[in-house]
C-alpha positions, 0 to 999 in steps of 0.5 A: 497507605498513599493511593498510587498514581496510574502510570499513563503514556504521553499522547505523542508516543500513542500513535507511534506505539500504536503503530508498532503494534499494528505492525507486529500483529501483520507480521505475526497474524498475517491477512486472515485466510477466510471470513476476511472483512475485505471480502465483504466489503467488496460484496458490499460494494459491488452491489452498491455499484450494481444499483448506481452504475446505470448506463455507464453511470455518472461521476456524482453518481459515482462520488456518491457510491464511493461515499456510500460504501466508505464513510459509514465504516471510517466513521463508525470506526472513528466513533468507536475508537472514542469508547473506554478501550476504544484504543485497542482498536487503533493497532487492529485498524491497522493490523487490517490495513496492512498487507506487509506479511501477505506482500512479502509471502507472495514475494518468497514464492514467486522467487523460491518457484524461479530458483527451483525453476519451476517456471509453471508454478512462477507463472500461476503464483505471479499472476496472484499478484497482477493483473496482467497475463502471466501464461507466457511470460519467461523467467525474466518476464515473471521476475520483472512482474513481481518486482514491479508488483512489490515495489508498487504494493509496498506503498499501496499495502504498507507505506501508505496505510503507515501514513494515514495511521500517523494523520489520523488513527486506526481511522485513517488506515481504514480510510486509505485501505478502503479507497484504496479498494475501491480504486482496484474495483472501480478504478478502469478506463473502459465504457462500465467504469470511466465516468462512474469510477472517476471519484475512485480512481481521483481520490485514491490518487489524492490520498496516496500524494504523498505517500507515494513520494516518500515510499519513493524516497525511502526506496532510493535511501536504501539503494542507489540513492542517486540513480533512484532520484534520477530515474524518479525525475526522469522518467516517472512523468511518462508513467500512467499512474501520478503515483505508481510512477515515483515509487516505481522508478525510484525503486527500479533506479535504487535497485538497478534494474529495468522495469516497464516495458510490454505487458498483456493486459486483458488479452492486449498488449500495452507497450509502458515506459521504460523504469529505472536502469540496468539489466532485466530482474532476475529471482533474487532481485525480487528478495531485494524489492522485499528488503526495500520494503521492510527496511522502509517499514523499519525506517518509519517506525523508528522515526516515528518513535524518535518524533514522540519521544522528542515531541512528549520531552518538548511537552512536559518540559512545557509543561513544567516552565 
């Protein structure tokens, strides 16, 4: 009997299909409620900062404790990803880099308690997604609260974890996953951390270059295009963040709504610039924020089936010339 050759996917379309499952895990599975690897992570790496951040610590030391913490779980995960069946890893990888499911139930509550109006229940569960003081805040501070939130997070927790999977494998979502946290921890202007988490907040801000600016074009694809692109140009320059300001404004612009503004941080008042323009965000504006969201998601991954499709064609017909 002829011996049957095993059936194998072209190398272009890995990472996409990849991808796709990595997606569909989030969407199903969801962030684990207990014994989340996170967790210990951000044991792992409060005290690694305990040890090194003497004195307002330095920024080599800093560098140092960020490379402590990050690079032996990437390279570990990059060693192991090499192994027979390594690949499974890939799309569970980015299953724990993503937090789209977590974005979007976060999201729902808030708008289900502001159309119930609930407001004490709106305030508790915004402040589960800010870091700002939400105790007195009205149905269009909560509202303007957890818009600014998902539009900000879905690069932080979707696009950008998307966009180092397709440069580097499962690896590359755990690396920008990580950084990412470490930036959320160490990442402060105060006396403990300006010189200490310098190379956090530094190299959370290269990684998330790029991304940020196509979470923001992906924004303005599905909104007011127009708008979106105006408000990105005009007024993303005068935001604190290089990176929070393109993607906010061009989702405030693409959904017509205002952003920014005052808001307590840490028991002060911070007066931030205006983003994007129309009226103030209302409940149903923060479904709207979820959809650009998971349109953008949807958008990438079919792009990126389409580029392996085109790229496993180019290859074999290479191949074969």
């Amino acid at each position: 009997m002829p011996r049957r050759r095993a059936v194998s996917l072209p190398a272009p379309l890995l990472l996409p299909l990849f991808a796709l499952a990595g997606a569909t895990l989030d969407r199903l599975l969801g962030e684990p409620q207990r014994w989340h690897p996170l967790v210990g992570f951000g044991r792992i790496a409060a005290g690694i900062e305990r040890r090194l951040n003497r004195d307002g610590g330095s920024r080599p030391a800093g560098l140092f404790a960020w490379s402590l913490a990050v690079l032996p779980p990437v390279l570990a995960a990059g060693f192991l990803c090499t192994l027979p069946f390594g690949w499974l890893l890939h799309p569970l990888l980015l299953c724990f880099a993503l937090g789209g499911r977590a974005l979007e139930e976060h999201g729902e509550r808030v708008a289900a308690d502001l159309e119930a109006a609930d407001l004490a229940a709106a305030r508790e569960h915004v402040g589960w997604m800010v870091s700002r003081d939400t105790s007195a805040l009205d149905e269009e501070g909560v509202a303007k609260a957890a818009v600014e939130s998902l539009l900000e997070n879905g690069n932080d927790a979707v696009f950008g974890a998307l966009f180092w999977f397709f440069l580097l494998g499962g690896p590359g979502a755990l690396l920008f996953r990580l950084a990412n946290t470490l930036d959320a921890m160490w990442g402060y202007r105060n006396a403990r951390f300006l010189r200490f988490g310098a190379a956090a907040a530094r190299l959370d801000d290269a990684l998330n270059y790029l991304p940020a600016r196509l979470t923001a074009l992906s924004y303005a694809l599905f909104g007011s295009f127009r708008r979106a692109l105006a408000c990105w140009r005009a007024q993303a320059p005068a935001w604190d963040s290089p990176n929070a300001g393109p993607v906010m404004a061009a989702g405030a612009g693409a959904l017509q709504v205002a952003l920014g503004g005052p808001a307590v941080y840490h028991g002060r008042l911070e007066v931030r610039p205006r983003l994007g323009e129309g009226r103030a965000p209302q409940a149903g504006d923060i479904r709207r924020a979820l959809a650009l969201v998971r349109r953008g998601l949807r958008l990438w991954l079919i792009l990126a089936l389409l580029v392996g499709v085109a790229a496993a064609i180019f290859t074999n017909g290479a191949a074969h010339a």
